[in-house]
C-alpha positions as CSV (number, residue, x, y, z in Angstrom):
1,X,0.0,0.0,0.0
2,X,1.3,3.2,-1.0
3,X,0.6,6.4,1.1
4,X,0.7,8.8,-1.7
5,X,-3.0,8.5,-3.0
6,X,-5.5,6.8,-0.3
7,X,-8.1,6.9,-2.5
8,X,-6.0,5.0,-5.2
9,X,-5.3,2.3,-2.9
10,X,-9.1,2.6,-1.6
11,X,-10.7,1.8,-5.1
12,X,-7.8,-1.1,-6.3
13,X,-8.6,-2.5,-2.7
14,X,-12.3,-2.3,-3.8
15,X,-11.7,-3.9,-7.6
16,X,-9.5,-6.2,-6.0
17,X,-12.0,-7.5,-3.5
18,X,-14.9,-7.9,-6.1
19,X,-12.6,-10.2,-8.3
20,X,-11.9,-12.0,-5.8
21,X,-15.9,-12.4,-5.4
22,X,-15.6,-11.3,-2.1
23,X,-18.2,-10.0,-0.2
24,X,-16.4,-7.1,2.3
25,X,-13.4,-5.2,2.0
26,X,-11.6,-3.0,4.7
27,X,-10.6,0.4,3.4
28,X,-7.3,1.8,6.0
29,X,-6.7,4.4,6.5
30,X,-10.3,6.3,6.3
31,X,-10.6,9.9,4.8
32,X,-13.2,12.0,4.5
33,X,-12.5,12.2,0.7
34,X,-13.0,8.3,0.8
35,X,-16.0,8.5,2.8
36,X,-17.8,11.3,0.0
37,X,-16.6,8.6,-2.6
38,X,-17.6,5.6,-1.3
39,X,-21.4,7.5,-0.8
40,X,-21.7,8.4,-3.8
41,X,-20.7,4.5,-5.3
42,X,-23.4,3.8,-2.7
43,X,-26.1,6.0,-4.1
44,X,-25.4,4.8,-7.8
45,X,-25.9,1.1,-6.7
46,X,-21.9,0.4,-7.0
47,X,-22.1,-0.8,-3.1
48,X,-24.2,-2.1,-0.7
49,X,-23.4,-0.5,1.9
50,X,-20.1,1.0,4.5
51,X,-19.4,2.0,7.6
52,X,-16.9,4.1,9.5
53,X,-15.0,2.1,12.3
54,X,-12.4,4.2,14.7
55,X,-9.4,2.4,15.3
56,X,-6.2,2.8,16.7
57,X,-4.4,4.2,13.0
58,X,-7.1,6.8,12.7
59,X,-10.1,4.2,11.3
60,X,-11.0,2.4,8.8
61,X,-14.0,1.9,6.7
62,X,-16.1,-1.8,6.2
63,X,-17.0,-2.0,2.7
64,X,-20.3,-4.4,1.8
65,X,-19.5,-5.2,-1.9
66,X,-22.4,-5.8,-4.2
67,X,-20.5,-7.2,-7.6
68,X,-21.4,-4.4,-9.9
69,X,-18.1,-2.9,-10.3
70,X,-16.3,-4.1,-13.4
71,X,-13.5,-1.8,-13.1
72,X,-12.8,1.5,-11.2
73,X,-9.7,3.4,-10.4
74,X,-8.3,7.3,-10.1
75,X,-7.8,9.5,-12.6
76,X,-4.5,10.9,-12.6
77,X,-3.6,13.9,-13.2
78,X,-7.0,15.4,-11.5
79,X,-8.3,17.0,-14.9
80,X,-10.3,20.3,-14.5
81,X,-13.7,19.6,-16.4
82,X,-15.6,22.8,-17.5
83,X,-19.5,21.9,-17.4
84,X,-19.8,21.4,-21.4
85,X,-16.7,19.4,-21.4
86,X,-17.6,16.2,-19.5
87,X,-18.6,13.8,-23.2
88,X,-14.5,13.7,-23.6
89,X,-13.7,12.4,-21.0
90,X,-16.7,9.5,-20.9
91,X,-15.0,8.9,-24.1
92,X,-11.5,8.7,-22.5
93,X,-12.4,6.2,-19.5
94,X,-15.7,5.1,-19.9
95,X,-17.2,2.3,-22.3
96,X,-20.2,3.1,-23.5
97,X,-22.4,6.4,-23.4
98,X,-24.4,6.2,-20.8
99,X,-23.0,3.2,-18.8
100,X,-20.4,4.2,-15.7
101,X,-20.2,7.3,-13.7
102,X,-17.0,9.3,-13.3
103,X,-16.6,10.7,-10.0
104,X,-15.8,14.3,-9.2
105,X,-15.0,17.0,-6.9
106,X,-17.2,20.5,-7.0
107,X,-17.6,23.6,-5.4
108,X,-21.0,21.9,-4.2
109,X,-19.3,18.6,-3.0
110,X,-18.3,15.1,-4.5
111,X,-20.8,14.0,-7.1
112,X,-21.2,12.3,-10.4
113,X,-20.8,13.8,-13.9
114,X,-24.4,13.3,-14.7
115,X,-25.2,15.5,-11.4
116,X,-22.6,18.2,-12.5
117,X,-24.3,18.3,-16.0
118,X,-28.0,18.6,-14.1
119,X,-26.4,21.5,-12.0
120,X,-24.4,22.6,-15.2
121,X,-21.1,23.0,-12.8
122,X,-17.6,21.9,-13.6
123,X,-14.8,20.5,-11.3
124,X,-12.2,18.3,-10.8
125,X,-12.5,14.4,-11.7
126,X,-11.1,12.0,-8.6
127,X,-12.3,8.5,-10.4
128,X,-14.3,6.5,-13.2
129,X,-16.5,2.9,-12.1
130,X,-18.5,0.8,-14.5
């Protein structure tokens, strides 16, 4: 595990566990940018459910894995999306139109690029899942 980009190791931890088959993964150490993330996977049916458990490193977060993630990961380097710029990068790492979210971060929190398109706001993107 490499301490440069927690939510890196968070989401191969995550793909990892789901090709295993397995049902629960532990994500260590827990951020709060992990904790936005893994809600929002949550609310687009990506996981079952988490939760937050304080430990002695600083806590860790118990993943319930569902099996609908065929591949996630970061996106590195954090490209800034304008809010008509989003169908370029779908194109770049995701599939198909209309299948996969990529994840990023907004003045109004950490949301989805079909949310940032309703609220017609750009932002940074953390991560792609499909």
């Amino acid at each position: 595990m490499s301490i440069m980009d927690p939510l890196a190791d968070a989401l191969t931890n995550i793909r990892n566990n789901e090709l295993q088959v397995n049902n629960n993964c532990v994500i260590s150490p827990a951020s709060k940018l992990i904790g936005e993330v893994l809600s929002t996977m949550q609310k687009e049916n990506y996981i079952n459910n988490f939760e937050y458990v304080e430990d002695n490193r600083g806590g860790k977060f118990l993943v319930s894995l569902d099996g609908n993630i065929n591949k996630c990961g970061v996106i590195k380097p954090r490209h800034a999306v304008k809010k008509d710029e989003f169908e370029k990068f779908e194109k770049r790492y995701l599939p198909a139109k209309n299948f996969g979210i990529l994840i990023l971060t907004t003045s109004e929190g950490i949301m989805t690029h079909n949310e940032a398109k309703e609220k017609e706001i750009g932002g940074r993107l953390l991560a792609y899942m499909y």
